[in-house]
N, C-alpha and C positions, 0 to 999 in steps of 0.2 A: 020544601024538598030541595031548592036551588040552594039555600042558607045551608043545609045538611053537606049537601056534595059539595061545596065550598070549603065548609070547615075543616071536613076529611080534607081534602085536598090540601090544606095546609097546611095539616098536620103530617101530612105520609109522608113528607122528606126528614122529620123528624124521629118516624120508626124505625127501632135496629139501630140509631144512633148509639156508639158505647159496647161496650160486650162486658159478659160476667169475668170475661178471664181479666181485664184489665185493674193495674192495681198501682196506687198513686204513691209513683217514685220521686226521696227525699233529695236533693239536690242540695249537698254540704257545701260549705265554704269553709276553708280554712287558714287562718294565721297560724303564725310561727310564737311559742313561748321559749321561754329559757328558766331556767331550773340552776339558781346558784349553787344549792348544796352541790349536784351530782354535774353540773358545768355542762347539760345537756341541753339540745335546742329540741323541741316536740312541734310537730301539728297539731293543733287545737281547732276545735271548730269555733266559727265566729261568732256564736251565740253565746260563751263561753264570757264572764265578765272576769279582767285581770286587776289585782290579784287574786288567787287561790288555789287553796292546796294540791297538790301535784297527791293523785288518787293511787299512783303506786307507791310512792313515800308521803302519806299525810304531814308530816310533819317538813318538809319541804313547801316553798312556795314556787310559783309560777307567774311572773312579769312577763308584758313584752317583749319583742328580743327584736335587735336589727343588726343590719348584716355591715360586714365591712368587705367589699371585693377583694381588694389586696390581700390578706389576711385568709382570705374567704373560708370565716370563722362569725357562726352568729354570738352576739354579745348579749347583754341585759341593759333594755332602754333603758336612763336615767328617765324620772317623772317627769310631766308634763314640762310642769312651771320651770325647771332645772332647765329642760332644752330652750324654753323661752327666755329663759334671765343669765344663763350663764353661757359664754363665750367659748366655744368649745367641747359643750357638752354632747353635742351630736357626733363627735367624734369619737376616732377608734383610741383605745387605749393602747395600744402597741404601736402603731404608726402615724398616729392621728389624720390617717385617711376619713373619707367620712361617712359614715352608719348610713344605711337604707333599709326603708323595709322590703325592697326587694333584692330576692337571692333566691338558692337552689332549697327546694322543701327540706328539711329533714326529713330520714326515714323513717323514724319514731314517731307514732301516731297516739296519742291518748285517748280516751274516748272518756264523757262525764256520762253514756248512755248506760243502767244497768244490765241493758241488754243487748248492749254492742259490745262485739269481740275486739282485740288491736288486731 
């Protein structure tokens, strides 16, 4: 009987834990891509692998993009091994200030969800 009222016992802070109404919200991350053909910078979410097709124009692609403050214009990162081996590369092509990936989000959101609206 003492084993009985025990186990209750330690279970009843447990009940009502939670409710029906509760409902498990997605928490996005997003980066910045850029779009050569249309010279556009987007939010992407970060689950998103670059590159690939830009889903309002397929035929368009979508690279990284970093930012130049002076300029404060997002660009298209040159490739990995580019920024590692060449002298320069992390730079801006207009004033060879120098690329970051942080800057201001763009307001163009893409979404790769079938069932997310922009």
């Amino acid at each position: 009987m003492i084993r009985k009222f025990l186990f209750v016992l330690c279970l009843a802070p447990l009940v009502g834990c939670g409710s029906e109404d509760s409902t498990i919200t997605e928490d996005v991350l997003w980066k910045v891509a850029y779009d050569r053909k249309s010279k556009q910078a987007y939010l992407i979410e970060t689950s998103v692998q670059l590159p690939v097709s830009n889903p309002e124009n397929p035929r368009s692609q979508l690279q990284p993009a970093l930012y130049c403050a002076s300029c404060q214009k997002w660009y298209p990162a040159p490739p990995l091994e580019q920024l590692n081996r060449t002298p320069g590369a992390g730079k801006c092509p207009k004033d060879s200030g120098p690329l970051t990936i942080d800057g201001p989000p763009p307001e163009q959101k893409l979404s790769f969800r079938p069932e997310a609206s922009k």
